[in-house]
Structures are given as structure tokens and as C-alpha cells.
C-alpha positions as CSV (number, residue, x, y, z in Angstrom):
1,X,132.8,160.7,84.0
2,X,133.7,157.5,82.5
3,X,133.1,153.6,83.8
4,X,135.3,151.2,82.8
5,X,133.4,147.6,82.2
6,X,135.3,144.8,80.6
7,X,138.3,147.1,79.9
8,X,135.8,149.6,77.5
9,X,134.9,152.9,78.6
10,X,131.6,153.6,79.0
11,X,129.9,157.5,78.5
12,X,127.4,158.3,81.6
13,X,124.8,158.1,78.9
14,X,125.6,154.2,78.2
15,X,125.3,153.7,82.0
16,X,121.8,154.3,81.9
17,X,121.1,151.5,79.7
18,X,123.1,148.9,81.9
19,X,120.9,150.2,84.8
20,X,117.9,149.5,82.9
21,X,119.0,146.3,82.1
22,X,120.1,145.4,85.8
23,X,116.6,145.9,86.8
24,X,115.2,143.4,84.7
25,X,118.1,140.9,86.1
26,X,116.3,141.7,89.8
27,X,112.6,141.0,88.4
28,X,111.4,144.5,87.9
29,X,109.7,145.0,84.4
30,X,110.7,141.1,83.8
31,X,110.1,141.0,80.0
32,X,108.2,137.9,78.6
33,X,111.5,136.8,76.8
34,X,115.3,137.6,77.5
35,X,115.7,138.5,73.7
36,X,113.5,141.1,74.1
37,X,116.0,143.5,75.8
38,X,118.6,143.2,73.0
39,X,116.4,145.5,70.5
40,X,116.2,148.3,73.3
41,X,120.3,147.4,73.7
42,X,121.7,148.1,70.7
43,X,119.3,151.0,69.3
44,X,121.4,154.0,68.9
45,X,120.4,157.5,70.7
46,X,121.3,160.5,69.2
47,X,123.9,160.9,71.8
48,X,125.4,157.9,70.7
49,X,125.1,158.8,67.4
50,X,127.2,162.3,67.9
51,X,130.0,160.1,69.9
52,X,130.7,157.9,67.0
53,X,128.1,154.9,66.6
54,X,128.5,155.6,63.2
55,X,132.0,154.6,62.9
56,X,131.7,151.3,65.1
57,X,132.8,152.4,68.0
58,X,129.9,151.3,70.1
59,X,129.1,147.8,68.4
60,X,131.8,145.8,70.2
61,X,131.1,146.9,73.7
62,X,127.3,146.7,73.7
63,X,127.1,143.6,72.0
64,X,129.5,142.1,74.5
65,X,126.7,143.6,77.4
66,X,124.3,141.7,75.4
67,X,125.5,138.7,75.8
68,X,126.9,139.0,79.9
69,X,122.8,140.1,79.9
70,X,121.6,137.1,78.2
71,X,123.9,135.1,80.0
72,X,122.5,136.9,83.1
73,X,118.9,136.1,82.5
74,X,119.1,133.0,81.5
75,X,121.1,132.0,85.0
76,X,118.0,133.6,86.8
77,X,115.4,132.0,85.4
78,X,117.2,128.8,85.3
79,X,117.7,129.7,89.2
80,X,113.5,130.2,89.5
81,X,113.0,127.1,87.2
82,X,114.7,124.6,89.7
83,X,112.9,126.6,92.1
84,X,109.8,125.7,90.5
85,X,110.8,122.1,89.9
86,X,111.7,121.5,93.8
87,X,108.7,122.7,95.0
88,X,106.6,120.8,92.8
89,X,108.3,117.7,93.8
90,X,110.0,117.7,97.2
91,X,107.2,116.7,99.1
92,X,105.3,113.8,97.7
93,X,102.3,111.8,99.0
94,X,100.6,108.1,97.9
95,X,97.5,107.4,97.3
96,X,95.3,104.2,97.0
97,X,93.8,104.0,93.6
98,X,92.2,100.4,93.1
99,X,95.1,97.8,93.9
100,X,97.7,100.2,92.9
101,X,99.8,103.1,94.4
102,X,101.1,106.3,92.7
103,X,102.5,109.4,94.2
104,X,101.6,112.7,93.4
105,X,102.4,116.2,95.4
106,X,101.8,116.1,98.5
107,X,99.6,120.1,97.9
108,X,98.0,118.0,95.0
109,X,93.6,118.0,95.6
110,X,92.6,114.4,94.5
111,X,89.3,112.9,93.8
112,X,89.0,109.0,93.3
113,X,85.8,108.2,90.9
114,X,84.2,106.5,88.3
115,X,84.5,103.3,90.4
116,X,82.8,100.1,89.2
117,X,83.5,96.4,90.5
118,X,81.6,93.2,89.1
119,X,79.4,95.3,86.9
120,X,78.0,97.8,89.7
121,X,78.4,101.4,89.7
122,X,79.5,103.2,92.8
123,X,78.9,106.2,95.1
124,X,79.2,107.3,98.1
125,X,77.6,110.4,100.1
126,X,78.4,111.9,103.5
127,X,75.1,111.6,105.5
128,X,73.5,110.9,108.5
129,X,71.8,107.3,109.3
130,X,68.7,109.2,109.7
131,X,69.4,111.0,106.2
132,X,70.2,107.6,104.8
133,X,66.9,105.7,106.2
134,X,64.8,108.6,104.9
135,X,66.2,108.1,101.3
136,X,66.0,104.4,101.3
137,X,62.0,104.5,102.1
138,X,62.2,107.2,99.1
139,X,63.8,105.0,96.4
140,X,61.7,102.0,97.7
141,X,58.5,103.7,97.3
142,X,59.7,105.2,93.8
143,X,61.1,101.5,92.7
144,X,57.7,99.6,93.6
145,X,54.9,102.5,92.4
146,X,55.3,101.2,88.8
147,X,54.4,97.2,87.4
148,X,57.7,95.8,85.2
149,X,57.0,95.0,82.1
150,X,54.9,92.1,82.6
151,X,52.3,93.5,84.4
152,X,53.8,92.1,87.8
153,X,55.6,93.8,90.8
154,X,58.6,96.1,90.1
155,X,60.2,95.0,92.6
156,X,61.0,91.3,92.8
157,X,63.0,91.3,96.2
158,X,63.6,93.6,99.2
159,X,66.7,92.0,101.3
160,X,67.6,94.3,104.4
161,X,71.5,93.7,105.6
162,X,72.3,93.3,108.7
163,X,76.3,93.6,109.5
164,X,78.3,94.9,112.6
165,X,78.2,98.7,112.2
166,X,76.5,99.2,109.4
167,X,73.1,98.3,107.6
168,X,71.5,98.7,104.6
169,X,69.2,97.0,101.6
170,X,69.2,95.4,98.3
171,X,66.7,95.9,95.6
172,X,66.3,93.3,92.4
173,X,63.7,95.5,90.1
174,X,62.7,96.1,86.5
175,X,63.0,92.8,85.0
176,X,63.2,92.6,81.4
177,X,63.2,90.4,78.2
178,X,64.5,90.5,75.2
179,X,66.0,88.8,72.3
180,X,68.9,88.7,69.8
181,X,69.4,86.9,66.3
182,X,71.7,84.3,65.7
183,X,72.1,82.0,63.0
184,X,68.3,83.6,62.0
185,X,66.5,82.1,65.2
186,X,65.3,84.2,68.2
187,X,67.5,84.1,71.2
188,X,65.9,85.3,74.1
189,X,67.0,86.9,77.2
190,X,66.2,88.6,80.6
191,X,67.8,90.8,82.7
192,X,67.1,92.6,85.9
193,X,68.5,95.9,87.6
194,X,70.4,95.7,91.2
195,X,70.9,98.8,93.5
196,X,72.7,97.9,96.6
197,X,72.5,100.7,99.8
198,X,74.0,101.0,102.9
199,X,75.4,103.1,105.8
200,X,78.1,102.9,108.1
201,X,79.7,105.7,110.4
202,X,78.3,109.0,108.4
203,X,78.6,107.5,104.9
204,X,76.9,105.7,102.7
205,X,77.8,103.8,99.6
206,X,75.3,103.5,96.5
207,X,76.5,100.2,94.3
208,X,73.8,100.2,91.0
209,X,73.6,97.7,88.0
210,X,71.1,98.8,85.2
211,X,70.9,95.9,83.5
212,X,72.4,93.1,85.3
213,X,72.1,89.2,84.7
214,X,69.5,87.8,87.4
215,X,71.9,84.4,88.4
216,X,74.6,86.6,89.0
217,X,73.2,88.8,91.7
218,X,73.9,87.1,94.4
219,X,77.7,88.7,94.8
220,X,75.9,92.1,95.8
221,X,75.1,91.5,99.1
222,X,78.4,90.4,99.6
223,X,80.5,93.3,98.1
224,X,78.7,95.3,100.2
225,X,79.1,93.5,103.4
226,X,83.0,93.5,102.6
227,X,83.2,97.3,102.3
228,X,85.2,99.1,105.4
229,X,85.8,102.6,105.8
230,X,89.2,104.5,105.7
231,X,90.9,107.4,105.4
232,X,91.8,109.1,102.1
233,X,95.3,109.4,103.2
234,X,95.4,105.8,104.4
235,X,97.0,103.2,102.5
236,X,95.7,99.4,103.8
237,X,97.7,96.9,103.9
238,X,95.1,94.6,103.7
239,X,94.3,93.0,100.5
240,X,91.0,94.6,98.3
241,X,90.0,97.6,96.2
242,X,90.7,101.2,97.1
243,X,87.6,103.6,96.4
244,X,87.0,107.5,97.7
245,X,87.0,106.7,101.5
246,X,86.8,103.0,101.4
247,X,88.0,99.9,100.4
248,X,86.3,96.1,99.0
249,X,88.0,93.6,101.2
250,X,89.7,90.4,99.3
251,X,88.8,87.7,99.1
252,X,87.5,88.3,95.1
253,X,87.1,86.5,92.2
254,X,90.4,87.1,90.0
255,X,88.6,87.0,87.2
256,X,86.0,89.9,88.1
257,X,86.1,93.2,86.9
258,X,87.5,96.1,88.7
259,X,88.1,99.8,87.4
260,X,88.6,103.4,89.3
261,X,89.9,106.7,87.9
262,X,92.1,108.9,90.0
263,X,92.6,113.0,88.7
264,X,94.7,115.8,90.5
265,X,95.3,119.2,90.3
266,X,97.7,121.3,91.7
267,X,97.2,124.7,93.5
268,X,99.2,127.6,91.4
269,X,98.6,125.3,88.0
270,X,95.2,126.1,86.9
271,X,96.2,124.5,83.5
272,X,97.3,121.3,85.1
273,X,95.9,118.0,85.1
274,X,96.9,114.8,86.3
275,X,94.8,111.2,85.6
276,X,95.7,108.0,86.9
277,X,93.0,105.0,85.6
278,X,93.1,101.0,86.5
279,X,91.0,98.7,84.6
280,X,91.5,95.2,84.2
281,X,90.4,94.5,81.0
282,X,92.6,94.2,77.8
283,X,93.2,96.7,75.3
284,X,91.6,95.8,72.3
285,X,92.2,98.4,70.0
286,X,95.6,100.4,68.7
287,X,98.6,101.0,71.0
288,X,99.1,104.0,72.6
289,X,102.3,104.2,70.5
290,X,100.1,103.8,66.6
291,X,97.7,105.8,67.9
292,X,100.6,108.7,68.6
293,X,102.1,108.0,65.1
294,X,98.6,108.3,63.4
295,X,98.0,111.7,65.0
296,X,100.9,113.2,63.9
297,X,100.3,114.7,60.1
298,X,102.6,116.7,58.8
299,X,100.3,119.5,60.1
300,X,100.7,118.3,63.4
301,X,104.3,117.7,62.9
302,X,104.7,121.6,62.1
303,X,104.0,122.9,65.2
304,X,104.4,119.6,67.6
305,X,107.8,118.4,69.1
306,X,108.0,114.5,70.3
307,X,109.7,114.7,74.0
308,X,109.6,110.9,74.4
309,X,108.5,108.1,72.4
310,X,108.8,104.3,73.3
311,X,108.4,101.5,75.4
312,X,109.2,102.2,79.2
313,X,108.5,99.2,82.2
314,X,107.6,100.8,85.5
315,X,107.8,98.5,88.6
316,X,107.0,95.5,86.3
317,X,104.5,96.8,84.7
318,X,105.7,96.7,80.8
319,X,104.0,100.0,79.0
320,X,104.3,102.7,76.4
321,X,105.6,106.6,77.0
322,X,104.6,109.4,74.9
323,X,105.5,113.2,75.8
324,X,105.0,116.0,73.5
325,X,105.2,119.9,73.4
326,X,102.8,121.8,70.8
327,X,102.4,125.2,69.9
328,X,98.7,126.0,69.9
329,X,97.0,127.9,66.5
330,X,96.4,130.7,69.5
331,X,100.4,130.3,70.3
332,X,100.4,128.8,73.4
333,X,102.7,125.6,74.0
334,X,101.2,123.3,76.2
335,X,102.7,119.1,76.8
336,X,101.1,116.0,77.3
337,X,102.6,113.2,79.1
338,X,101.0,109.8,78.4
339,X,102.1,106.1,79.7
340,X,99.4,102.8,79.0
341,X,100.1,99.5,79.7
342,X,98.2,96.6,77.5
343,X,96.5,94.9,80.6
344,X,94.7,91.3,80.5
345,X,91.3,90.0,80.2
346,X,90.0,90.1,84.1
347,X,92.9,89.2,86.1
348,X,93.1,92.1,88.5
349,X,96.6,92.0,89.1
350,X,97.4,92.6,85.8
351,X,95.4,95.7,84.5
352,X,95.3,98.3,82.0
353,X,96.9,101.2,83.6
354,X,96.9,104.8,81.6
355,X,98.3,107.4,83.2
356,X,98.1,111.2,81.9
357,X,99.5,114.7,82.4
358,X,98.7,118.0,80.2
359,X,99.0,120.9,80.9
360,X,97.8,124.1,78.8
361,X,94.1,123.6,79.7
362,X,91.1,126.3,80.1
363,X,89.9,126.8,83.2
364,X,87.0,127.4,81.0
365,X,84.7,124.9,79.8
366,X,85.2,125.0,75.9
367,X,88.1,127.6,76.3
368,X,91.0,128.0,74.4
369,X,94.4,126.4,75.7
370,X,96.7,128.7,77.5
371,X,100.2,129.0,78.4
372,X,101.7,126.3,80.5
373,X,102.0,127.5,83.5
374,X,105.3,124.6,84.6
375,X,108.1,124.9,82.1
376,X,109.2,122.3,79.7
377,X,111.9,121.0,82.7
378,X,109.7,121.5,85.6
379,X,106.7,119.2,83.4
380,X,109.2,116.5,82.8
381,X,110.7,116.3,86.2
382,X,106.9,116.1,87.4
383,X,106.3,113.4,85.1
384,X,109.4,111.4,85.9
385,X,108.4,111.9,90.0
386,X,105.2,110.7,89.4
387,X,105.0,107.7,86.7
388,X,108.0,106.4,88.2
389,X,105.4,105.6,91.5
390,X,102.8,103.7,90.2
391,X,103.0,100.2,91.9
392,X,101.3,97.4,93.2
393,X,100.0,98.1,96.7
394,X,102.0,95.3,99.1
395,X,99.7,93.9,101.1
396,X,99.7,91.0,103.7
397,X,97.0,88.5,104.4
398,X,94.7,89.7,107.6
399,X,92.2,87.5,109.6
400,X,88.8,89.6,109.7
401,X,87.1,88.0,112.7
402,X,83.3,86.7,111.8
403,X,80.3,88.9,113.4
404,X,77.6,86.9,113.8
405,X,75.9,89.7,115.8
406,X,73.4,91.5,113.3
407,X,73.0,95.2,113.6
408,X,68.9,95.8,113.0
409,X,67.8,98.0,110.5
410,X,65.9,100.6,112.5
411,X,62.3,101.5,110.7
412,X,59.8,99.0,109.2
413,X,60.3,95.7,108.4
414,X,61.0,95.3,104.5
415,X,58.1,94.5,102.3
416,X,58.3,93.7,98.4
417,X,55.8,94.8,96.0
418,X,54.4,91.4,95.0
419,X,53.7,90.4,99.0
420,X,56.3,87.7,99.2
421,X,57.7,89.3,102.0
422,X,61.0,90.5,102.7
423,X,64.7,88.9,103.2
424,X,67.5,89.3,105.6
425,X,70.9,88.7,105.0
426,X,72.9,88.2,108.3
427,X,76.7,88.4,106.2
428,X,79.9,88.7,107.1
């Protein structure tokens, strides 16, 4: 028995093949490109052949079903891809990352690090005060077993703080001289290493300087006194400078130094990585723009494709895009999204900002790249969602009522390794 589609009629044995094809419209057997159903289309059976394939009669019909099938496929998977691209961007949450803002999905597991202001390093642990004062005895002990490199104390001062809800110490240690040439004569120098400790409501914060100038050390006591605790998903409205569960409280020095690094990833997108970076200090080299241009050789050129290429302003802040797609030697195609803004020297209002988003990464250490797991549309709505966030965080002057109330630092009193003594701070 005959079925008529589009006007032709169709042998039983040709109905088999539209069945076959049906089932990869509904997902079954999907094949890893529409194309690849045509070959099995159009290859003639023996039945075929003995009905007249040879004299045409088959070549109009079937390669109209070809194209209703590609037409077919491609409608579902354009279907899953706006799937795909709602659900990676429907829901959306903002996080603090230095002075700035920038949105990312809301599923998205972020990690704030790599945190430095004025020249000190910092960390933070989840411990208890106990935990905390047990450690601090440790690195005291460790810091003052050892003469610096005169022959004198390691240690040169011990100064326990005392603030409302939370305590903690500051050790100046390892002094050292040196010298440079200029104009052939000797310039001589010192420097000293800072580490700055303390504890408040389960965490403490670690804020280290290895080589540090010694008139300058005075503004570590004070960062640390103007730390307060907050939630990851809590944006202040406060003015200071977001780290992982905390923030510096203004007011600063606008021309200090101040840089964090934000990175995401998202669950289902092994390959996918998001990095979001504030530092105020200028650019000094190429532009993200020459340094895109010198990359791309003719080699490069041969299996790369430029997305987007220019200048591009986000919320004020004037910048450079880049987005590519590449084929990998291994075949996979993978994209990088890329946006930098010059920055100035040490005003923190005005930083560099790079933001980043590749996808096609291992999830192996040294791996090769693999497939990217969004598609080319789902990656560029992502990007648009995401770099169109970053922003200033608005903020509105607060009065922080003085303490003058010292919490005491339970344990021994301090002691430095030279007998001076030790200090207390009492600081707001």
C-alpha cells in the first residue's frame, strides 16, 4: 500500500526510511550532525533499485524528504539551543568583587581570591578563636626562634589588637639590607616583613607583606581593624573593598593599591570558565586589541574565526572586546570571550578591569581541549548577560560608631624577642 507525502507516492519500503528518520527528529539515536542522515537517505536498496532508482524516479522525492528533515532538525535543536540559552541566563545573581559588581548565574560556584591591598597578601580560614590563639603562639614561636640578619631579634615588634568583637596581632620581623647601583655609587636600603592576624566570629583573616618598607607599616593595624564580616551573597552598601566573606571599610587612601580576582564555574559546563579581575594599576604593556592581532598568524587565522573585535564602554568603563571560535589540532572548537579596560596608576575608582570566558577546557590538568559544551549562541548570550553587569558598586556614606571598649586578647601577654616588651593597639 501506497503513502502519499507531498503529492509523491511512496512504496511501504520508503516508509521505513521516513520512520527512521522521525526517530532522530524525537531524540532517539540523535546523530552528532543533521547532515549525517542524508548519506543513509539517499542510498539506494536493491528494492529501490528494482522499482526504478535507476531511471530517476526516486531522486526528486527523497531529496525533497531531505530537506523537510534538515529543516526539521535544525528547528529542534534551535528549540534545545534557546533552551540552553534561557537556562543559563534567566536567573542571575551579583557579586562583590573589590569595589565593583558583575552578575553571573545565579547556579554559578564562585570563589573570590588572590586579594591584596596596600602591598599585603590576604587569607582567610574558617576556625575557631581557640584554633586561631593556638596558631598565633605557633607562628610567634617560629618568627622569633631565629636572629635576623644582624645578629639581633627576629622579631622587632609584637602589637596585640584589641577591637570590639574581634582581636588579633601584628608582627614586624626579618629586617633586611641591601643595596642598588645608581649613577655607580651604592644605594642602600632596608626592608622588613609584616604579617597581620586576627579573629572575629569563626574566621580569621591572614594579611602578609614579605618584604615591606619599615615607615610604611603603620597602615596594618588599621586595615585590619577596618575589616567586617559579611555574607558572600551580600552586597554592602557601605563604601570599602569586597574580599571572600569580608569587606575593608573606606575611608582609604585613593592612591593605594587594591586588586582581587573573581572565577566561576557552572554546574553541567565542566569546560567552562568565567574570571572577573580588578586592579588599579595601569596597563603598561600592549592592548588587549595588538596583543589579539599579533596572535593571529596566518596559522592561527586557518582554523580561528574573530566573533568580535573592538572597542566596547560598559557602564562607563571604556574597554576593548575580543571573542573568537577555534578549531582545535584535536578538532574541537572551543571560544574565548575577553574585555580589558586600560585602568590608572592607583586611583581605585578607576581600575584595570579584565574580564574572561573560554570554554573548551580539560577538566584535566595538562589535558587536551574538548568540545564546548554551550553552543556558539548560548556562549555569546552568556557573554552579553554577563559583561554587560560589571559596575561600580553604589554606595552611600555610613557613620561607624567609635568603640573605645577593647576586647582582651585571651592568653599571655605579648612578648618580643629583643625584651622590649610588647604593644597594644586599642583602634577603631
Amino acid at each position: 500500500m501506497a503513502t502519499a507525502i507531498f503529492g509523491f507516492a511512496w512504496e511501504p519500503k520508503a516508509a521505513k526510511y521516513l520512520r527512521f528518520l522521525y526517530s532522530f527528529c524525537r531524540g532517539s539515536k540523535r546523530p552528532a550532525s543533521i547532515w549525517a542522515v542524508v548519506p543513509a537517505l539517499i542510498k539506494p536498496t536493491g528494492h529501490m533499485m528494482s522499482r526504478g532508482w535507476k531511471h530517476g524516479r526516486w531522486a526528486i522525492p527523497l531529496g525533497v524528504v531531505a530537506l523537510t528533515v534538515v529543516f526539521i532538525l535544525n528547528s529542534v535543536e534551535r528549540r534545545e539551543e534557546m533552551g540552553a540559552v534561557t537556562g543559563l541566563t534567566s536567573k542571575m545573581k551579583s557579586v562583590c568583587v573589590g569595589r565593583f559588581l558583575v552578575d553571573v548565574p545565579v547556579d554559578a560556584k564562585v570563589s573570590l581570591q588572590l586579594a591584596s591591598v596596600d602591598g599585603f597578601e590576604l587569607g582567610r580560614v574558617d576556625e575557631s578563636a581557640d584554633l586561631f590563639l593556638s596558631r598565633l603562639r605557633t607562628r610567634e614561636n617560629i618568627l622569633s626562634a631565629k636572629p635576623n640578619m644582624f645578629g639581633n631579634g627576629n622579631i622587632e615588634s609584637s602589637t596585640e589588637i584589641r577591637h570590639a568583637r574581634f582581636y588579633g596581632k601584628v608582627f614586624v620581623h626579618s629586617r633586611y639590607r641591601g643595596y642598588s647601583v645608581e649613577n655607580d655609587q651604592r644605594v642602600y636600603f632596608e626592608t622588613i616583613s609584616a604579617e597581620g592576624h586576627v579573629h572575629k566570629e569563626g574566621v580569621s583573616y591572614r594579611f602578609v607583606a614579605n618584604v615591606y618598607d619599615p615607615a610604611q607599616v603603620r597602615v596594618l593595624p588599621t586595615l585590619l581593624t577596618r575589616l567586617t564580616n559579611r555574607a558572600e551573597a551580600e552586597l554592602p552598601t557601605e563604601p570599602g573593598f569586597c574580599i571572600s566573606g569580608a569587606m575593608i571599610r573606606d575611608p582609604h587612601d585613593r592612591d593605594r593599591s587594591e586588586s582581587i580576582a573573581m572565577s566561576a564555574t557552572l554546574p553541567g559546563h565542566p569546560d567552562l570558565g568565567i574570571l572577573f579581575w580588578t586592579n588599579n594599576a595601569k596597563v603598561k604593556g600592549r592592548s588587549l586589541l595588538e596583543r589579539h592581532r599579533a596572535a593571529m598568524t596566518p596559522l592561527t587565522r586557518a582554523r580561528a574565526r574573530t566573533l568580535r573585535e573592538g572597542a566596547r564602554t560598559i557602564n562607563g568603563c571604556a574597554g576593548e572586546e575580543v571573542a573568537i571560535k577555534v578549531t582545535e589540532l584535536n578538532f574541537a572548537k572551543v571560544f574565548g570571550f575577553a574585555w580589558e579596560t586600560p585602568g590608572s596608576d592607583r586611583n581605585v575608582f578607576v581600575p584595570h578591569l579584565s574580564l574572561e570566558k573560554d570554554s573548551g577546557m580539560s577538566p584535566r590538568a595538562g589535558g587536551n581541549p574538548v568540545q564546548s559544551s554551550p553552543s556558539e549562541e548560548a556562549m555569546r548570550a552568556l557573554w552579553d548577560k554577563i559583561s554587560s553587569s560589571v559596575r561600580l558598586r553604589p554606595t552611600h556614606h555610613v557613620n561607624t560608631p567609635r568603640t573605645d571598649a577593647p576586647l582582651a586578647l585571651p592568653g599571655p601577654s605579648p612578648t618580643v624577642a629583643d625584651g622590649k616588651g610588647g604593644q597594644v593597639a586599642n583602634l577603631d
